[in-house]
C-alpha positions in Angstrom: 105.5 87.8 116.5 107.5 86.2 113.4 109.9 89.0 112.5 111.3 88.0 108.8 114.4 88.0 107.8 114.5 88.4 104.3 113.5 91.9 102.7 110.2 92.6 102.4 110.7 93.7 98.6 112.4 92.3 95.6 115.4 93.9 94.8 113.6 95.3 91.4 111.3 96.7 92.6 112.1 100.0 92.8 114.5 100.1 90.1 114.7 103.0 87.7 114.7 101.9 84.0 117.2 103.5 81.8 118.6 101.5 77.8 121.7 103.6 76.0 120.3 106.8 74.1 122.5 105.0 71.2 120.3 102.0 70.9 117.0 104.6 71.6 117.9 106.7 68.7 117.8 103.8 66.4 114.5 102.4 66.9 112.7 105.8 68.0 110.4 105.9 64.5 110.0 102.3 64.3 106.6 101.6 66.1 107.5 98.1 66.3 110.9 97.6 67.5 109.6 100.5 69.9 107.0 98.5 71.2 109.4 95.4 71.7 111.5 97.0 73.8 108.6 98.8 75.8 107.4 95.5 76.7 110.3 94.4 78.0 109.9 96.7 80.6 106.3 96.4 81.4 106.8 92.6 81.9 109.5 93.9 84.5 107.2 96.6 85.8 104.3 94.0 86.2 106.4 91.6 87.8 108.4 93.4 90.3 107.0 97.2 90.6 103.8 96.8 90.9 103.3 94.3 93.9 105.1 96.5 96.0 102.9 99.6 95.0 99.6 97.3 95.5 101.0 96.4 98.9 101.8 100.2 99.9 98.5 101.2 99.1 96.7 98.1 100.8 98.5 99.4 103.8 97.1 103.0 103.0 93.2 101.4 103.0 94.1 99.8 106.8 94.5 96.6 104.9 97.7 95.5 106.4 100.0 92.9 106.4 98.1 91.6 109.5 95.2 90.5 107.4 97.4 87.6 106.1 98.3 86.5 109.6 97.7 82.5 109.7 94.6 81.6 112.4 95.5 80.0 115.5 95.5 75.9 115.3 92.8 76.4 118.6 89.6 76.3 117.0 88.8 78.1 120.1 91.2 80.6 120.3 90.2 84.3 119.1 91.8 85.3 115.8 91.8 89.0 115.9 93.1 90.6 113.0 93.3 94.7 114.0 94.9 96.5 110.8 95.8 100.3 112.1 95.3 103.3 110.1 99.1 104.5 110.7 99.8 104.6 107.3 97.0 106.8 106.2 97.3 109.2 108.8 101.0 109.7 108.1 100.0 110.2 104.5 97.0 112.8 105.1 99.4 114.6 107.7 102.1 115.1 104.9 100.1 116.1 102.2 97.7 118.4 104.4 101.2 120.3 105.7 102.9 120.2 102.1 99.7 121.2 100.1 97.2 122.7 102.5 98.3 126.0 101.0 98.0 126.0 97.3 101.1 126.2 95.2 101.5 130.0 94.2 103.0 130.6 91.2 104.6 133.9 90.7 106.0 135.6 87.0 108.9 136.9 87.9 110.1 139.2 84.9 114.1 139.0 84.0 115.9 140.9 81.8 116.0 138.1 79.4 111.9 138.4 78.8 110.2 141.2 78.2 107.3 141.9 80.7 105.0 141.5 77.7 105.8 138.2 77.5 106.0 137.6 81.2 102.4 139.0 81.4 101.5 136.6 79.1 102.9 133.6 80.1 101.1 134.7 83.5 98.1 135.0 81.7 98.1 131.0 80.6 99.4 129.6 83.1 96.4 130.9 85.4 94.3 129.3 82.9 95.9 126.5 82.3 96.2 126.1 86.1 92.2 126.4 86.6 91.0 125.0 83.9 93.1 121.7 84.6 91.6 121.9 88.3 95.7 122.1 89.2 95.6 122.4 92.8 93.8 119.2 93.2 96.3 117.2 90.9 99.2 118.6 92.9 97.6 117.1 96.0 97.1 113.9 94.3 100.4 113.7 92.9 101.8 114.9 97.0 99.3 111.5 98.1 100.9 109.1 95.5 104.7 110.3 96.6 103.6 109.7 100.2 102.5 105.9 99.5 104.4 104.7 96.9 107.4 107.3 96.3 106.6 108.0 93.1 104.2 110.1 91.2 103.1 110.8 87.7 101.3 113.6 85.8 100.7 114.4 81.8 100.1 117.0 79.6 98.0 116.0 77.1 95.5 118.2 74.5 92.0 116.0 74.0 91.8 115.5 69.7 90.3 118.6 67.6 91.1 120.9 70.5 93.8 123.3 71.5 93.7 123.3 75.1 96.0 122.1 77.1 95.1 119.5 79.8 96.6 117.9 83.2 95.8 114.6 84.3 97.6 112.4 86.9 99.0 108.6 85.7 98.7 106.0 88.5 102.2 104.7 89.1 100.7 101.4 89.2 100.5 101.8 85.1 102.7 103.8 84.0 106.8 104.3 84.0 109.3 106.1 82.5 112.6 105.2 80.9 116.0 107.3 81.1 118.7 107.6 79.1 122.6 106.2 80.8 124.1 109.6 80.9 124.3 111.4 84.3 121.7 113.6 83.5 119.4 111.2 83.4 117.1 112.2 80.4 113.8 111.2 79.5 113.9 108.9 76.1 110.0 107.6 76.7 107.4 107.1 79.0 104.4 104.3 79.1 101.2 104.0 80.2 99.2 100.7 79.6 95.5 99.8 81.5 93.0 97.3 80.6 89.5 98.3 79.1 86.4 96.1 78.9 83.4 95.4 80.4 83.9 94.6 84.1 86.8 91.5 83.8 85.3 90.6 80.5 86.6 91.4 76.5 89.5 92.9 78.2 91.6 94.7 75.9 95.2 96.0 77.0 96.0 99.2 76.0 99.1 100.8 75.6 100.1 104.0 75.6 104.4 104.8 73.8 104.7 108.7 74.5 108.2 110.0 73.2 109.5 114.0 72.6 107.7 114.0 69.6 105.2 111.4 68.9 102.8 108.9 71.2 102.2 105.7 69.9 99.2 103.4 70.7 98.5 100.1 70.9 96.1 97.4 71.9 96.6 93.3 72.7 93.4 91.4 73.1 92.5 89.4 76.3 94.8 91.2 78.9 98.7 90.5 79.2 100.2 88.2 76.0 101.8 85.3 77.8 104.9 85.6 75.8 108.3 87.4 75.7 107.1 89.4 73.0 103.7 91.1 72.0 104.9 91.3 68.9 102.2 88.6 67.2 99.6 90.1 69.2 100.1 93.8 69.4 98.4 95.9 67.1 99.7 100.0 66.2 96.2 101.9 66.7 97.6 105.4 66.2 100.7 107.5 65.5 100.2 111.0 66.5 102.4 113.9 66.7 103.2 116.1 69.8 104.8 119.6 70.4 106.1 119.7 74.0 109.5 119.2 72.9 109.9 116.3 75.4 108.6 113.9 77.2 105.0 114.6 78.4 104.8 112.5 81.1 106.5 113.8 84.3 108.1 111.5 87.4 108.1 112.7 90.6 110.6 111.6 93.3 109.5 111.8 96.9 113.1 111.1 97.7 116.7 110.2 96.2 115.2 106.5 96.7 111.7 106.5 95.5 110.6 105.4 98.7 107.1 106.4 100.3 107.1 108.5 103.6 106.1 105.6 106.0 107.3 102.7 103.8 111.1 102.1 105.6 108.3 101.5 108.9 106.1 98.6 107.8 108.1 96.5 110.3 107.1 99.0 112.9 103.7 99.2 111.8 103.5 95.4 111.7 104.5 94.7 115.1 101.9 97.7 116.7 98.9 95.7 114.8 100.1 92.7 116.0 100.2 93.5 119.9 96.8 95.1 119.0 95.4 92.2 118.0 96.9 90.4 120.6 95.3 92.4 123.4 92.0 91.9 121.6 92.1 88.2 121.7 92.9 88.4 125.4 90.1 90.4 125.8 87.7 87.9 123.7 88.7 85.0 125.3 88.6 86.3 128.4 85.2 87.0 127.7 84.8 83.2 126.8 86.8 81.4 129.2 86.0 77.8 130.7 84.5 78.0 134.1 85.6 75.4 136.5 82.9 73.9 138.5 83.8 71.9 142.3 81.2 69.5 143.9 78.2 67.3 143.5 75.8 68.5 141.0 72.5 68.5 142.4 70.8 67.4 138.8 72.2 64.9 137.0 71.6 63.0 133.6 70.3 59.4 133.7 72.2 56.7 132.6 72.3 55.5 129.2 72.0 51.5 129.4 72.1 48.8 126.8 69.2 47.6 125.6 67.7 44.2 123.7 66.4 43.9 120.6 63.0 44.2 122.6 64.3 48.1 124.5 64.6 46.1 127.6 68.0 46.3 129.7 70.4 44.1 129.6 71.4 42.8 132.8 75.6 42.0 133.6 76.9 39.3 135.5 76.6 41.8 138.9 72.8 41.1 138.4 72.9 45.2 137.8 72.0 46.5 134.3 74.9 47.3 132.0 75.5 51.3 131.8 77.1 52.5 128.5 77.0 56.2 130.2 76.9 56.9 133.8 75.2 59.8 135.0 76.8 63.2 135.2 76.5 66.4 135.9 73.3 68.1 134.0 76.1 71.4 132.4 74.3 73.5 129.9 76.7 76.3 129.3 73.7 78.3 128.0 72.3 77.9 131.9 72.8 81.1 133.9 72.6 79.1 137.2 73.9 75.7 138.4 73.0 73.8 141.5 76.0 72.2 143.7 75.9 70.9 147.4 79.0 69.4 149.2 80.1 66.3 149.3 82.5 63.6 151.2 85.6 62.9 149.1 87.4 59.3 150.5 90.9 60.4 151.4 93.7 57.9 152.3 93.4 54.2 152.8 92.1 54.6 156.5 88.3 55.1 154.8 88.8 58.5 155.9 86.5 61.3 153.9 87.0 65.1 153.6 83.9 67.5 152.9 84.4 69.4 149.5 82.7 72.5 149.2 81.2 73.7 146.2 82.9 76.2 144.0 82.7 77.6 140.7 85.8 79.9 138.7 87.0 80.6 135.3 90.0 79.3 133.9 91.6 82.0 132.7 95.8 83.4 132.1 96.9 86.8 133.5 97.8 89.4 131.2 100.4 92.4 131.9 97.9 95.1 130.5 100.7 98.0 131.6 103.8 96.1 130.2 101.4 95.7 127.0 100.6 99.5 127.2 103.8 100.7 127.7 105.0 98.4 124.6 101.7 99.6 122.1 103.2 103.7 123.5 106.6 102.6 122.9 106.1 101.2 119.0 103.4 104.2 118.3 106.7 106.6 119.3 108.7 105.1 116.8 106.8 105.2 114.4 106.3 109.2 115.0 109.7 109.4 115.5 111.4 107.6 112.3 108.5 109.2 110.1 108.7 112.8 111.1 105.2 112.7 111.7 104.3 114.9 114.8 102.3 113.1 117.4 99.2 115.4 118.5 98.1 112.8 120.7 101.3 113.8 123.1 100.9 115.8 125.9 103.8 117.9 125.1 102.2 118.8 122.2 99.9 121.7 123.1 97.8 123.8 121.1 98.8 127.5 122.7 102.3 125.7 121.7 104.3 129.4 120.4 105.6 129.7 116.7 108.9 128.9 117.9 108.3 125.4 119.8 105.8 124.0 116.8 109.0 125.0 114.9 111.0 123.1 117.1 108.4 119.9 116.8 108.4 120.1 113.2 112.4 120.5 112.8 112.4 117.0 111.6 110.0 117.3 109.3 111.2 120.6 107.8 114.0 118.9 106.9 112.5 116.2 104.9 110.5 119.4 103.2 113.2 120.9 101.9 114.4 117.7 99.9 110.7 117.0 98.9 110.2 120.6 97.8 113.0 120.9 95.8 112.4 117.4 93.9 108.7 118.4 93.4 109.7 121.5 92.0 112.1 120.0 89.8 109.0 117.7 88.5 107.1 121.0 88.0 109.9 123.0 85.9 109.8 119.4 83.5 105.6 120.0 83.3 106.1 123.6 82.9 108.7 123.3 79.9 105.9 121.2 78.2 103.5 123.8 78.5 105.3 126.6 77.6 106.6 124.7 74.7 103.5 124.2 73.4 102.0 127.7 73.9 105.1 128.6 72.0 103.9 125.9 68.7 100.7 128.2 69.0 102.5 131.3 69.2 100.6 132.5 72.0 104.7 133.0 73.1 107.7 133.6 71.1 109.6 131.0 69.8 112.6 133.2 70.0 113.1 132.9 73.8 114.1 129.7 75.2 111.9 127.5 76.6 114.1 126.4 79.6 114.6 130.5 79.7 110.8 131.4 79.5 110.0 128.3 82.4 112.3 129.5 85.0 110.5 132.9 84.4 107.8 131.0 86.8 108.4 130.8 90.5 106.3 128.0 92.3 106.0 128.9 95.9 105.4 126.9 98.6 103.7 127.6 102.3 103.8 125.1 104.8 100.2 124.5 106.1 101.0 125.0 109.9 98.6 125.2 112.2 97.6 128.8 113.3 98.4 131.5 115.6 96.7 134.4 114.4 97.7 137.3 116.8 101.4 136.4 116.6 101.2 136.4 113.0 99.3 139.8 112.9 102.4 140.9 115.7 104.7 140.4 113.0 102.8 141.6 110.1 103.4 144.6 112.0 106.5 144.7 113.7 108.1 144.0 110.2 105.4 146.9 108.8 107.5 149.6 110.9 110.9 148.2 109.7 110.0 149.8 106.3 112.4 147.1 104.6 109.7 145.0 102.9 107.4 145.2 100.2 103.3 145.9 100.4 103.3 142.3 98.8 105.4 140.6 101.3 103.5 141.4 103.8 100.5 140.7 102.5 101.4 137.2 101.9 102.5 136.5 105.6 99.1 138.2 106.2 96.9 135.7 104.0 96.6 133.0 107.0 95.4 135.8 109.5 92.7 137.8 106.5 92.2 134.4 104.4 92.5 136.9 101.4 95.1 135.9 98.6 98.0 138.6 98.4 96.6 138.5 95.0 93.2 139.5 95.5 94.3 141.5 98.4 96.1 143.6 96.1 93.9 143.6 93.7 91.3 145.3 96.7 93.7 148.0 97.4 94.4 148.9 93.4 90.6 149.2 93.2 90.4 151.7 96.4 92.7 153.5 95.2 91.2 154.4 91.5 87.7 155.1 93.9 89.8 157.3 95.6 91.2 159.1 92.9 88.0 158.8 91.1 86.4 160.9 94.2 89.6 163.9 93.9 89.0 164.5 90.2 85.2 164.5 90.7 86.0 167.1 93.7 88.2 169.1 91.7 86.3 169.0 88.8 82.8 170.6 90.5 80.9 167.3 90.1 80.8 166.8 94.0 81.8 168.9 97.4 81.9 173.0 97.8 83.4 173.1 93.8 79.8 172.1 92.9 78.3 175.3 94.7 80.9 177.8 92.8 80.4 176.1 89.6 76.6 176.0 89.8 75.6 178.4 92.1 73.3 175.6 93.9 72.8 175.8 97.9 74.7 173.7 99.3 73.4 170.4 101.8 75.4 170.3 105.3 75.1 167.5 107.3 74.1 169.1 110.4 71.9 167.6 113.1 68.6 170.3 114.1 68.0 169.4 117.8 64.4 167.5 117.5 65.3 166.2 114.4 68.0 163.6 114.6 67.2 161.2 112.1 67.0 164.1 109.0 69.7 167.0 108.1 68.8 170.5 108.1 69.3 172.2 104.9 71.0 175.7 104.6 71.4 178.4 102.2 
């Protein structure tokens, strides 16, 4: 295999676009001079960003690298071209154990807010969170970190309504530009897409979305083939917005933007590769050239030279001249062939040797355990570098205890814990929108600060592990007779075991106990039980079983 020396990416491609805040400020409310500089970043997005986040997700659809392997110069020769899978199983894996448990977001009253308010801030955010089908965004977002290392989402209200909506923005389209202070502050973010009718009347659209205003504009025919859209672009729309920042959120899967298998292509590469190496083996071993030794038994008849007339031409030799000798009748369509021995002359003495007939293929040994053990070998590492756990090991078992899948998932925990607190740090930024909004309607008080009123919500997240039911239930209960912890924290370690919600489980257990209260005052009042008999002087019904009568209870004064 051809291992390349250069880097697989160009150096821009990942960069993170920032301009001075100074030169920002300026031009913020001119459409124009807004757009201008805009495009001077889509040209570099188009350019250099997006073929590398076209070629990550061409390796998440199987359609690697290998697919653009050059056939062999053998016409012959099989040109396998096996593309594995690796990348979207890797990817599935991640998001399946990151978001297989919803996201639970918890109101956790301060002192600084008033429960009140907390309660309804709760109260939005569980509609905004359904109504915005939020669980499902948060797993796309998870999928897009995992292939290309970045991820987008925006808050956006549809026109003449007051809702508030979620949607997430492929990174493939879409960016966002930071200020040069440490901080790194959104100034703007873009979003631009083609619309038309399959690839014709394209129109390119373009979407400027700033802390208080989104501008929009259209080119026709696709990308202007100029430095500047500036003849071509036209302003559509100038509409307000009352997030009080940027709407569109970025999401780092890491400090580098890079995807969770994307520093393994190599890796991944070379397994596809010896794949498709084995499978040519295979198919031309399936093809190979038979040899066949001996004297054919049917042969083809000469092809002579003929007059003018058809007739053979006859040589000086007094034979007629062949153009073709015979030779042996091969069809490689035929099943069977028919060969006898014959004398072959040897040395100079007239001497002959009988040759038997033989018949063998032609074909090149292949070390099928060295090739094995090489396929294992690059399948580990890719396990290995990715943090991806390998089922398919037979040290991985399934009665594995809590404490040994922690072990195997050490590596990945790790990883967790950076992705977990970047994710959530892209959640406080979609949160502040929100609450900033609700605050415009005044569905929240302007006088508490947003930043105050968004930390108020906790997102929380639960590894999707796979389960052990009875040691969970074990230590439900061991931690039960402690007496240290809460009703609610144990019913969250219990939700993998019951499947309930701690939510809804608690919810279950408030509406027992009104029923059970509701049964005491009805007791104590005379509505049911023995009060009933003083306060109305009625008989009273026992349940007691008359011998010959089991199925009905005797009645008693």
């Amino acid at each position: 295999m051809k291992i390349e020396k250069k880097q697989r990416f160009n150096g821009q491609a990942n960069r993170v676009y920032r301009v001075p805040v100074t030169r920002f400020n300026a031009i913020k409310d001119n459409p124009n001079a807004l757009m201008e500089l805009a495009y001077q970043f889509i040209q570099n997005h188009q350019n250099y960003q997006v073929p590398r986040i076209q070629e990550l997700k061409q390796y998440y659809l199987a359609q690697n690298d290998i697919k653009n392997k050059a056939d062999s110069p053998n016409p012959y020769h099989s040109n396998n071209k096996i593309a594995s899978a690796f990348a979207r199983y890797i990817t599935n894996i991640r998001v399946g154990y990151f978001l297989g448990n919803d996201i639970q977001f918890k109101v956790q009253q301060t002192g600084s807010v008033q429960q009140s308010v907390a309660d309804k801030l709760d109260e939005q955010l569980q509609v905004f969170n359904q109504t915005s089908d939020e669980s499902y965004i948060e797993e796309q977002i998870k999928k897009d970190l995992s292939v290309c290392g970045r991820a987008y989402d925006l808050v956006f209200v549809n026109p003449g309504e007051t809702t508030l909506n979620l949607a997430v923005v492929d990174p493939e389209t879409a960016f966002v530009v930071y200020d040069d202070s440490v901080k790194e502050q959104p100034l703007f973010a873009v979003r631009y897409y083609q619309t038309g009718v399959l690839d014709n009347d394209l129109v390119e659209q373009y979407e400027i979305y700033t802390s208080d205003t989104v501008f929009r504009f259209h080119t026709d025919g696709g990308f202007p083939e100029m430095n500047t859209p500036m003849p071509y672009a036209v302003l559509d729309s100038q509409e307000p917005l009352f997030f009080g920042r940027v709407p569109m959120t970025e999401y780092y899967n890491n400090d580098e933007r890079t995807g969770d298998w994307e520093p393994e292509l190599d890796l991944i590469d070379a397994l596809d590769d010896s794949v498709s190496s084995m499978a040519d083996f295979q198919d031309d071993f399936d093809n190979a050239n038979i040899i066949l030794t001996g004297k054919f038994a049917n042969l083809t008849e000469p092809v002579y030279k003929l007059d003018k007339d058809g007739k053979k031409v006859i040589g000086a030799d007094g034979q007629p001249i062949v153009l073709e000798p015979a030779h042996p009748n091969v069809n490689p369509h035929n099943h069977l062939w028919y060969l006898e021995p014959y004398a072959q002359p040897t040395g100079i003495n007239g001497g002959r040797a009988m040759v038997n007939p033989d018949a063998k293929y032609l074909t090149k040994t292949y070390d099928s355990a060295g090739w094995k053990e090489y396929t294992d070998f690059l399948i580990g590492e890719v396990h290995k570098y990715t943090n991806t756990p390998n089922v398919n090991d037979p040290n991985f078992a399934s009665n594995a205890s809590g404490v040994a899948m922690s072990y195997k998932l050490w590596g990945a925990d790790q990883e967790r814990k950076i992705q977990e607190a970047l994710y959530k740090k892209g959640l406080f930024s979609r949160l502040c929108a929100c609450v900033a909004y609700w605050q415009k309607l005044n569905i929240l008080p302007q006088a508490v600060n947003t930043a105050t009123l968004a930390q108020v919500i906790q997102p929380n997240f639960v590894p999707n592990l796979p389960k052990n039911d009875q040691e969970t239930a074990l230590l439900v209960q061991t931690l039960n007779a402690t007496g240290l912890f809460s009703a609610e924290t144990l019913r969250e370690l219990a939700e993998p075991v019951t499947g309930v919600s701690a939510d809804t489980e608690q919810q279950r257990d408030d509406d027992e106990t009104v029923k059970q209260q509701n049964a005491t005052d009805a007791y104590n009042q005379g509505v049911t039980g023995i009060g009933k008999v003083f306060a109305t002087g009625e008989p009273a019904v026992v349940d007691q079983l008359v011998k010959g009568d089991e199925d009905e209870p005797a009645e008693t004064d």
